[in-house]
C-alpha angles and dihedrals in degrees: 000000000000119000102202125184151175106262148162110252124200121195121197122187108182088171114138117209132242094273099042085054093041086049094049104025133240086281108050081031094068095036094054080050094050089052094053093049092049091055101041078052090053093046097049090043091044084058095036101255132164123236109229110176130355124197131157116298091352126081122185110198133186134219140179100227131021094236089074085040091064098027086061095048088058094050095048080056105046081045102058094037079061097052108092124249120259111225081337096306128127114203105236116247121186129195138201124177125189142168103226158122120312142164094201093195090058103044083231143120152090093271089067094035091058087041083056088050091042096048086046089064099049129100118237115295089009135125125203127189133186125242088255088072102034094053094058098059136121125250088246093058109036079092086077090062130073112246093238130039116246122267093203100144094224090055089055090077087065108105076230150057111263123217134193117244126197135119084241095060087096139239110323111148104189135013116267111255083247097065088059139099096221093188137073142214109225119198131199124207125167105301092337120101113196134184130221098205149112092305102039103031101156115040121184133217138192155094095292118091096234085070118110087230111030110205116201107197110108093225086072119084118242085244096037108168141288140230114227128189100237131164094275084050135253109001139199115220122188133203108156141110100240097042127240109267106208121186117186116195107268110024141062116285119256129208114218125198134174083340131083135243130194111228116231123188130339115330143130131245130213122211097224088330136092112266084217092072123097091245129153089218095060112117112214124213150193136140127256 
């Protein structure tokens, strides 16, 4: 069975284009790359990360807690900008961080696909890392982001705010007011009471024991579906079989599957049932 969790996701793209290979040639080109490699492994095993997948010129790695995440963004940097140049040439390293879904046995999950998407958008020698990360660090650690998200174009098509990482981004102690989400999305099941916040920005549901809210109707899938704060706000996210029925006071209730839906308001949802129906597994909703 999966065992899927919330963690912090590093990914690592060490891949040198066309020109950089043609300039240097195959040999020196690999072994710029191999450097590099060597250097992004000593950095994830220095701040206790798991490697997740390895292929070629790219590395996914897992933490605990966002504070090695970044910390071990910062080091890959400082590294590699330590390395020496061939022939005046820097192999190009990229970096995404993300906190997010993984199922850490597998290698597998949203949490490293979004990481991927996130590194791909980053300059050499630059890590980026969405807001999701960056709002659940530590004090001593919020030196390592930038103050303010980019405003890069490309990186407004990200479902999140993107910060700059780097030992080198100064001395910012705390994240402005205006890069929260002050409120909150309270749920109600049964006699439980959750939050959707800084400090709990992705919640699971479903039918498996490992969810954050377990659901015990057989018409929900053991991985239901989540609720993720995102730039749009808090976001409901399928991917069942029998779909999420979600009904928000005042208007006409909606049935999501495999697609996403931002909750607005109080309302309830219903795991592969109607959230009309007098049932013990409904969540309740609103926003506080």
């Amino acid at each position: 069975m999966p065992d899927r969790k919330n963690l912090c996701v590093l990914a690592a793209n060490a891949l040198a284009d066309d020109s950089f290979v043609a300039r240097l040639g195959s040999t020196e080109a690999s072994h710029a790359a191999e450097r590099c490699l060597n250097r992004i492994e000593r950095a994830i095993a220095a701040h206790g990360g798991q490697v997740l997948q390895q292929q070629g010129g790219s590395i996914v790695a897992a933490f605990e807690r966002c504070d090695t995440g970044v910390l071990a963004a910062s080091d890959m940097l400082d590294r590699i900008r330590n390395l020496p140049s061939m022939n005046g040439l820097r192999q190009p390293v990229r970096i995404g961080l993300h906190y997010g879904i993984v199922d850490p046995s597998q290698g597998t999950g949203e949490g490293i696909d979004i990481a991927q998407r996130i590194a791909a958008h980053a300059e050499s020698e630059q890590a980026l890392a969405s807001s999701t990360a960056v709002l659940l660090l530590t004090p001593a650690a919020r030196h390592t982001a930038s103050a303010h998200p980019l405003q890069a174009p490309a990186l407004q098509a990200l479902d999140w705010p993107i910060y700059a990482i780097g030992q080198r981004m100064g001395t910012v102690t705390s994240i402005p007011p205006t890069a929260r989400l002050s409120q909150r999305l309270r749920l109600r099941h049964q006699q439980d009471v959750v939050f959707v916040e800084e400090q709990r920005p992705v919640l699971l549901l479903g039918r498996e024991l490992g969810n954050d809210i377990v659901i015990m109707d057989p018409r929900a899938s053991r991985q239901h579906a989540r609720i993720e704060r995102q730039r749009e706000g808090f976001t409901l996210i399928d991917e069942s079989t029998n779909g999420t029925f979600v009904s928000i006071e005042g208007g006409e209730e909606r049935r999501i599957r495999h697609d996403k839906l931002v909750l607005r308001g109080p309302g309830r949802i219903g795991c592969g049932f109607s959230a009309d129906e007098i049932e013990r597994d409904l969540v309740f909703f609103d926003i506080v």
